[in-house]
C-alpha positions as CSV (number, residue, x, y, z in Angstrom):
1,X,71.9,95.2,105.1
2,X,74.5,98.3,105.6
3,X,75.9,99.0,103.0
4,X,76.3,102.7,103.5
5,X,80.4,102.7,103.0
6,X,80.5,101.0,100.4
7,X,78.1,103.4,98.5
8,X,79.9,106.4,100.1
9,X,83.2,105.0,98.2
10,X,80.6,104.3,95.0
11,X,80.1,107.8,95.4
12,X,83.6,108.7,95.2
13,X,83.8,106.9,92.0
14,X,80.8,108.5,89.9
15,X,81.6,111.8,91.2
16,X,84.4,111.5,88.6
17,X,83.5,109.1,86.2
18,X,79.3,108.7,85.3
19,X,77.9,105.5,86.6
20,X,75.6,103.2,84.4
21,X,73.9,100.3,86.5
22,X,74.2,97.0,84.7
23,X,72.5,93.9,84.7
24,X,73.3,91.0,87.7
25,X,71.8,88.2,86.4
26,X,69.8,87.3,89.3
27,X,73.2,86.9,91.7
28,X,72.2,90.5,93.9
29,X,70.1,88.7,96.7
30,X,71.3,85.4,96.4
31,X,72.1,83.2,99.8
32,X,75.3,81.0,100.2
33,X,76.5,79.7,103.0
34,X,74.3,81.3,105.6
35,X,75.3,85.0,104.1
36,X,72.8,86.9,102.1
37,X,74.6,89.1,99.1
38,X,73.6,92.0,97.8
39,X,75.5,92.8,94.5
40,X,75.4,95.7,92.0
41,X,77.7,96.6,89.0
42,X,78.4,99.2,86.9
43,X,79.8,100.8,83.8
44,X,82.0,103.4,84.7
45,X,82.8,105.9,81.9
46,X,85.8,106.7,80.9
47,X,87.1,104.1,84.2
48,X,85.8,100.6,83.3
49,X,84.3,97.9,85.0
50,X,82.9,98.5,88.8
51,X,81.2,96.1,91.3
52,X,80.0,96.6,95.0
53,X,79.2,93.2,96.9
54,X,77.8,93.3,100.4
55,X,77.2,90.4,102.8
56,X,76.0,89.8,105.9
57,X,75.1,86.4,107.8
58,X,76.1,85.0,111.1
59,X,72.7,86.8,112.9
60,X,74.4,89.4,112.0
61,X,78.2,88.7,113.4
62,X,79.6,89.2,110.2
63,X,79.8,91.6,107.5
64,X,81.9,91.8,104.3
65,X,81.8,94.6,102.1
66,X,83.7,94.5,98.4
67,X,84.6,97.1,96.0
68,X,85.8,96.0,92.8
69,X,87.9,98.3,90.0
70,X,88.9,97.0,86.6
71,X,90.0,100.1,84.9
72,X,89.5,99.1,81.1
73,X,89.4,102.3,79.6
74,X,92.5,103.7,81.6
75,X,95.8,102.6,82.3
76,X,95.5,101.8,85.8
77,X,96.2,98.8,87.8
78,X,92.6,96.8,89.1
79,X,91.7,97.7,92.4
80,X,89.9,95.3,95.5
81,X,89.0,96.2,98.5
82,X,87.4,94.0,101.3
83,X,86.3,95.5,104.7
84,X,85.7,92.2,107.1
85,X,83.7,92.8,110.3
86,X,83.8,89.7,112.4
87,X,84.3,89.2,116.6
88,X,84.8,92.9,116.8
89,X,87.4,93.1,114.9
90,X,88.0,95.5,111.1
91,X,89.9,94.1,108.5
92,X,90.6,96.1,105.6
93,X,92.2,94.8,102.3
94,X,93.3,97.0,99.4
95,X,94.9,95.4,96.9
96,X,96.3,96.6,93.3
97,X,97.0,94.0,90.7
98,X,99.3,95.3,88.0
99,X,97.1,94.8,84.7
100,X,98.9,97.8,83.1
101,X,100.1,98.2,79.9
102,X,103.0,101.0,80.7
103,X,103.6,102.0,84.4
104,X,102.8,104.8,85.8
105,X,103.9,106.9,89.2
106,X,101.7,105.2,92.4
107,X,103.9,107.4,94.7
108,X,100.6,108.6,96.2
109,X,99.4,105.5,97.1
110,X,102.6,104.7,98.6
111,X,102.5,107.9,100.7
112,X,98.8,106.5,101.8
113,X,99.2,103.1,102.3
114,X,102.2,104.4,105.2
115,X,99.1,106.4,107.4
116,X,97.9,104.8,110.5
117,X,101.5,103.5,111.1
118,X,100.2,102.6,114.8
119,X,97.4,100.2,113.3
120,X,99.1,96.9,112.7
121,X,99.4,95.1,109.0
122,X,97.9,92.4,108.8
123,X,100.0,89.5,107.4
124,X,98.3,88.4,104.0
125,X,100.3,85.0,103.9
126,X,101.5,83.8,100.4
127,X,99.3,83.3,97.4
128,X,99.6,82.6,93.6
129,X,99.2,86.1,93.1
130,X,101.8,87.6,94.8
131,X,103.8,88.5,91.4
132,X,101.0,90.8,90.3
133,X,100.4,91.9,93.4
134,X,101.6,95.4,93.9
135,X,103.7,97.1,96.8
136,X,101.2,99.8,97.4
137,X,98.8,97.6,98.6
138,X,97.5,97.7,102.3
139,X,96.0,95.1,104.9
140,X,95.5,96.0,108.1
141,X,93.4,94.7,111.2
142,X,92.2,96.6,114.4
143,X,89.3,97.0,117.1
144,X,86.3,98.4,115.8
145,X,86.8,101.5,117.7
146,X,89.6,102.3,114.9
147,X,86.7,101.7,112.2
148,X,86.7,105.6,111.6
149,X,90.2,105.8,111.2
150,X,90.5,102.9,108.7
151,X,87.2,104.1,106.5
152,X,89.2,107.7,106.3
153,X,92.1,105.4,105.3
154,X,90.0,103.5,102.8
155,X,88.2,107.1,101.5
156,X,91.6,108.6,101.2
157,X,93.4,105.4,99.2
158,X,90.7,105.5,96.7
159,X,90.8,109.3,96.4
160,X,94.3,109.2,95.4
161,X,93.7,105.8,93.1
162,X,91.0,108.1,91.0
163,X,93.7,110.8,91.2
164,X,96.3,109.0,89.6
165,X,97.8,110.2,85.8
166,X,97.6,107.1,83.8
167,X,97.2,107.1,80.0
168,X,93.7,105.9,78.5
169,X,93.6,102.7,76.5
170,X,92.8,103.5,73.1
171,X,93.3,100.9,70.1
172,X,92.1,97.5,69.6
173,X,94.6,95.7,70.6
174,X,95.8,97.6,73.4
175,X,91.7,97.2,74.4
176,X,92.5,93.2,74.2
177,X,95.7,93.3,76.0
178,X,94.3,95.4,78.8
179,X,91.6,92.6,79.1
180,X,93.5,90.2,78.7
181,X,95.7,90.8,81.5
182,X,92.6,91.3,83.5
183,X,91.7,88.1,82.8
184,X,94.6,86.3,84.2
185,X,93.8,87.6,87.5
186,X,90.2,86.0,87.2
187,X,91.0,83.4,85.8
188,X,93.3,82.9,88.6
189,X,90.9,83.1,91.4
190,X,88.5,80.7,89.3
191,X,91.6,78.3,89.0
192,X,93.5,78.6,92.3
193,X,90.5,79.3,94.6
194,X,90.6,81.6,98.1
195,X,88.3,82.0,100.6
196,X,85.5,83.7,98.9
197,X,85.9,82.1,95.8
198,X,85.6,78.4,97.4
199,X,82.4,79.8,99.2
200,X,80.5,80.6,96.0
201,X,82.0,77.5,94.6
202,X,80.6,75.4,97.0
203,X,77.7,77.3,97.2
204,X,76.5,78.0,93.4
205,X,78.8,75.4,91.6
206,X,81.9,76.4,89.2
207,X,80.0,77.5,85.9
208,X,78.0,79.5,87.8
209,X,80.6,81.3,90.1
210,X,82.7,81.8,86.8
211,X,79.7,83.5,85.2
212,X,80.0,85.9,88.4
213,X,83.5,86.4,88.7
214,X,84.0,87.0,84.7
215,X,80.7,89.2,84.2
216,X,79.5,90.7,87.1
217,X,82.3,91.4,89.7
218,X,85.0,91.7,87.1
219,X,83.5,92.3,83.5
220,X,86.1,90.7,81.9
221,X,83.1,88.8,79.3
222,X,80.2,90.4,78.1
223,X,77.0,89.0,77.4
């Protein structure tokens, strides 16, 4: 399986913040659905909770790659991105979820999120998340001959994201109000449902895709 961007933006990550490799329960490798996942996560320090999730299936048709950013130790908002590479198209998804506890300047992102003007946005629809969902956000859908372009895109987004002058979360029960509004988010997904959450649904059952989502990809429970 490829999962060579998705470690290159990994790489991005630790070369800022030291990366500890955690425990997957037995998810990395699993099949569902005809795609085969491979899963890692990590304890960022001084960042929070990370989580890479590639998967592949279809003969190899399609590919998804997931980066996952819950920022419990600094004030930042929790960061997805999902590259989709299907019929020979690239879809990129970079979503920010505002789990803050005081704002701070995106401005950056902003100015990112604007490159690649001639690459079309993709139209995300409506979802139950839409009031957490932030403005700097970016979807966007092309050929694969703009793959280059939108990984430089993706590199530079994140770049900026690790840049960002946010206040770490010190205290107790700022620590439980950062999770906590983390929480909503996956709670959310486990609640409302979305295409890759009805997937492992279906596919593992609800206890155990909870046990993913809160643990694994997300970190929002320990243990």
């Amino acid at each position: 399986m490829n999962t060579g961007f998705t470690e290159k933006l990994l790489k991005l990550i630790g070369d800022k913040y030291p990366l500890c490799e955690l425990p997957t329960d037995g998810y990395d490798g699993l099949r569902v659905s005809g795609m085969r996942f491979s899963i890692k996560a990590y304890r960022a320090e001084g960042l929070g909770h990370v989580s890479i999730m590639n998967a592949s299936g279809f003969f190899g048709l399609m590919r998804m790659d997931t980066l996952i950013i819950n920022p419990t130790q600094i004030d930042l908002p929790l960061l997805s991105y999902d590259g989709i590479y299907a019929m020979g198209n690239d879809t990129r998804i970079i979503e920010l979820y505002d789990t803050m506890l005081n704002p701070c300047s995106l401005d950056s992102l902003y100015r990112v999120s604007k490159r690649c003007s001639d690459i079309r946005e993709r139209d995300p629809g409506k979802h139950w998340y839409d009031g957490i969902k932030l403005p700097q956000s970016i979807s966007k859908k092309a050929k694969k001959d703009k793959s280059g372009r939108l990984d430089k895109l993706s590199e530079e987004y994140l770049g900026e994201y690790l840049a960002l002058q946010a206040d770490k979360v010190i205290g107790e029960e700022n620590k439980l109000e950062k999770q906590r509004k983390s929480a909503v988010y996956v709670e959310g997904l486990l609640e409302n449902g979305g295409p890759s959450t009805d997937v492992f649904v279906k596919g593992l059952g609800r206890e155990r895709t909870a046990r993913l989502f809160r643990h694994i990809l997300f970190g929002t429970e320990e243990g």
